[in-house]
N, C-alpha and C positions, 0 to 999 in steps of 0.2 A: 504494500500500500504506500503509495508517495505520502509523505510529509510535507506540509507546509508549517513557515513562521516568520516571523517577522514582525518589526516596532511597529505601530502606529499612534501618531503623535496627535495630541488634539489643541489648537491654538484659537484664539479668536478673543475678543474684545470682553474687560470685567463683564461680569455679570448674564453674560451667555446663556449658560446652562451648561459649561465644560464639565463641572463637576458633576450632574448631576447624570448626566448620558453618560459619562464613566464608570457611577455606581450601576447604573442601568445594563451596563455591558457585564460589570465583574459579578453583579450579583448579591456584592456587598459594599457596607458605607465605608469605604476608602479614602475618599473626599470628604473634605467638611463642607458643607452647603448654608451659608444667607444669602441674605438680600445686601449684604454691602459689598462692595466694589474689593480689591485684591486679599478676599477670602483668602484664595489658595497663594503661598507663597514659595512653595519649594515644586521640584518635581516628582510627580509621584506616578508610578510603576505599577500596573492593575494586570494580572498575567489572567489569562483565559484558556484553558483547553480541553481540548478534544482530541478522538484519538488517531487521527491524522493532521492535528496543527495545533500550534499556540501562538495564542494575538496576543502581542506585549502591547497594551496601551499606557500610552503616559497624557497625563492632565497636565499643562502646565499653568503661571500665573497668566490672568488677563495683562493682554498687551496696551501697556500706560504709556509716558514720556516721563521716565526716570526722575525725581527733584531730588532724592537721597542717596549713598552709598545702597541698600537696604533696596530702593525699588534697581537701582545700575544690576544688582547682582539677581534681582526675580527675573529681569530682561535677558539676562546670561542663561535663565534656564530655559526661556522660551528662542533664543538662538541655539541652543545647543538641539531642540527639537527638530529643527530643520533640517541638521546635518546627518541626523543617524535615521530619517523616516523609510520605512519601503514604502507606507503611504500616509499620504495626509489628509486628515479634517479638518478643515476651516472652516468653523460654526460662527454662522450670523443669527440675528432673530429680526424680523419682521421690521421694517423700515429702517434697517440700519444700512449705513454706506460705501464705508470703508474702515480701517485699523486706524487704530490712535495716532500710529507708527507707519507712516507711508513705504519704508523700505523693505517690512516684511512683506507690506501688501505686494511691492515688484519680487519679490520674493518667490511669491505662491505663483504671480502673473510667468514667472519663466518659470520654474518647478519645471523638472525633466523627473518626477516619480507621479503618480498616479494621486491629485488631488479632488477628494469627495466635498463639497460644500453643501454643509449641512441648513438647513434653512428652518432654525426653532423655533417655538412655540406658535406655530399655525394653530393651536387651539385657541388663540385670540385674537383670531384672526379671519375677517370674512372670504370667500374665495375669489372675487373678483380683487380684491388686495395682492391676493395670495401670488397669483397668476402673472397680476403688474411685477411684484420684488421677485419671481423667476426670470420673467425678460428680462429684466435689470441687468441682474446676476450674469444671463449667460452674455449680454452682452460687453460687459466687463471682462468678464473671467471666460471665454467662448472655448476655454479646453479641459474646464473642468467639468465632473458629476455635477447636479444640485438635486437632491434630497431632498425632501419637506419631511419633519418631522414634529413632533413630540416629544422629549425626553423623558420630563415630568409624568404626562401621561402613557408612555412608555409605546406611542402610537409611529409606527412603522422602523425601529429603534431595531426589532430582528432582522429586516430587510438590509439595513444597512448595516447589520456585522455578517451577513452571507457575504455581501458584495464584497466587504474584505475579506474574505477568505477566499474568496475567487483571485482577489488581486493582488493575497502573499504571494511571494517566491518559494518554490519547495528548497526545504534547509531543515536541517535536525533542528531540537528545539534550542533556545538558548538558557532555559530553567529548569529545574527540576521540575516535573509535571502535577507535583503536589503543591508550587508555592504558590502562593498566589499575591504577592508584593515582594519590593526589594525593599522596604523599608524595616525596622527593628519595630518590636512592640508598641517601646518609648515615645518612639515618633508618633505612633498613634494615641498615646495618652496624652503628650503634650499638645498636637492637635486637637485631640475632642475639649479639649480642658479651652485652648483657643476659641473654638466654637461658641462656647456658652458666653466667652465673653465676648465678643462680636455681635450674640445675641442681644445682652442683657446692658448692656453698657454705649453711652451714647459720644458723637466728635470723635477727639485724637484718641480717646483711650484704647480702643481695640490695635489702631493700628501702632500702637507707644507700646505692645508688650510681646514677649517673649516668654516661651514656658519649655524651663527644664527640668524633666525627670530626673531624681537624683539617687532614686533606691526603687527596683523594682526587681521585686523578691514572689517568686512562687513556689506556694504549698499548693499539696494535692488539691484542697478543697476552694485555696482563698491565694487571692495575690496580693498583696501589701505593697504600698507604691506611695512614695512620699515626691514633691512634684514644687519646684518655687515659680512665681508669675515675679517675672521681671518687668521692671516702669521704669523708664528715665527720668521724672520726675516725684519727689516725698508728696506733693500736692494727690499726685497720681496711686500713689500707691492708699491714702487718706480714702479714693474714691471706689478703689477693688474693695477693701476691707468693708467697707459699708458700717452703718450705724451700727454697732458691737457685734460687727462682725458678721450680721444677716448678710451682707450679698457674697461674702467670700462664700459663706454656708451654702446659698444658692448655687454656686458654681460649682461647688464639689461634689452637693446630691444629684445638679442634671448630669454631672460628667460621670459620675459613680455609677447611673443606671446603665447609661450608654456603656461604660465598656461594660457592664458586667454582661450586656446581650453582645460585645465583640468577641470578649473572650470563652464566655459559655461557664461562667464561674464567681461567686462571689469575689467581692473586691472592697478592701479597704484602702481609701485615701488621704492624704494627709498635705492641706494646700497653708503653704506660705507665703508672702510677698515681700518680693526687697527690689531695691533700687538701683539701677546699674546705667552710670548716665551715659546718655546718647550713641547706647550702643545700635543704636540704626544708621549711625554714622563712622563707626571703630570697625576697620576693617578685621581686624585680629580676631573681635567678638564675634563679626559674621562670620567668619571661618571657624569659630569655635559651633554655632549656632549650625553649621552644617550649609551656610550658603557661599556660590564661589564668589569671591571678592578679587 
């Protein structure tokens, strides 16, 4: 039986729905998903298989115009997407135009691998709308796919991971066929713990923090995992902790359910805050934090 496999990258402007067609493909919450703008900050690895192929998909950040060290090194992860794709998704939604970033958009326009442009949330969207932002599309982009989908409502989401399997390369896989992320545990607590506060907290504060897992310890039944939310500013950290401590408690019971449905296991957490200034600006830090600077 041939084999296929190969990366496929998914890129397109905040707020898209990258994440959410990601969890949609892998099956599980991989991504962290809101409503605010450069949610996803790292690149994240969602492997998929079957028993003649694996589709390595990677989510990256929404494509901004850098103002900090911190967005310079999200934009590194969504250039490094371009380089390693066998194919690529470029997800718009419904009256959008173009990228933040006009060089990635000549980017996609020369692309010599197989680009699918996904066209989301048609669920809000009438059909004569619909129809206008495809001719749009192809007349822009006259050499790529365009897709209409769903993410969210999960509406034609299987059609377009057939079509990439049509359009791997046959190659052994490049993962073990049980993983299903390149990322550590870690990285997915210190994300879900991210999540909530994105949720729950409003302005610079979601984007002013950082969260590292600093003990994550399992037993058979319970994993234990102690985690500090880092702020650049004391004002800032005054705002996680909340009136005696209610909203830090908030963050820890939403995050504490969610992983306990990732991991399949009780889970004890233990959230603290401290201050570490302007490390959205400290190359060092971002290199510590896991992103390239």
């Amino acid at each position: 039986m041939l084999h296929k496999a190969g990366f496929v990258n998914i890129i397109g402007n905040p707020n898209v729905g990258k994440s959410t067609l990601m969890n949609a493909f892998v099956g599980e919450k991989l991504s962290i998903i809101t409503s605010k703008a450069q949610t996803t900050r790292h690149r994240i690895l969602g492997i998929v298989n079957g028993d003649d192929f694996q589709v390595v998909l990677s989510d990256t950040p929404g494509i901004i115009k850098p103002a900090y060290e911190l967005q310079s090194s999200m934009m590194g992860f969504v250039k490094s997407a371009f380089e390693d794709a066998d194919v690529l998704l470029y997800m718009v939604e419904i009256g959008e135009k173009a990228l933040k970033d006009e060089s990635f958009f000549d980017k996609i326009r020369g692309s010599k691998i197989p680009v699918l442009l996904l066209l989301n949330k048609i669920d809000t969207s009438e059909q004569e709308i619909l129809e206008e932002q495809i001719q749009y599309w192809q007349e822009q982009l006259p050499s790529v796919e365009i897709h209409a989908i769903s993410a969210l409502q999960n509406f034609n989401v299987k059609g377009v991971f057939e079509r990439i399997i049509e359009l791997l390369p046959e190659a052994p896989p490049y993962y073990p066929k049980d993983q299903l992320t390149d990322k550590p545990e870690r990285f997915f607590v210190n994300e879900t713990i991210r999540e909530k506060i994105l949720i729950h907290y409003k302005k610079e504060i979601p984007y002013s923090v950082e969260i590292e897992t600093e003990e994550f310890v399992e037993d058979e039944d319970i994993i234990r995992m102690r985690a500090v939310i880092m702020v650049e500013r004391d004002s800032q950290k005054g705002i996680i902790i909340g009136h005696k401590g209610s909203a830090l408690k908030r963050v820890g019971v939403e995050a504490r359910k969610d992983l306990e449905k990732f991991f399949g296991k009780q889970v004890h957490i233990e959230l603290y805050v401290k201050v570490n200034k302007n490390w959205r600006s400290d190359a060092r830090q971002l290199k510590r934090f896991g992103y390239n600077s």
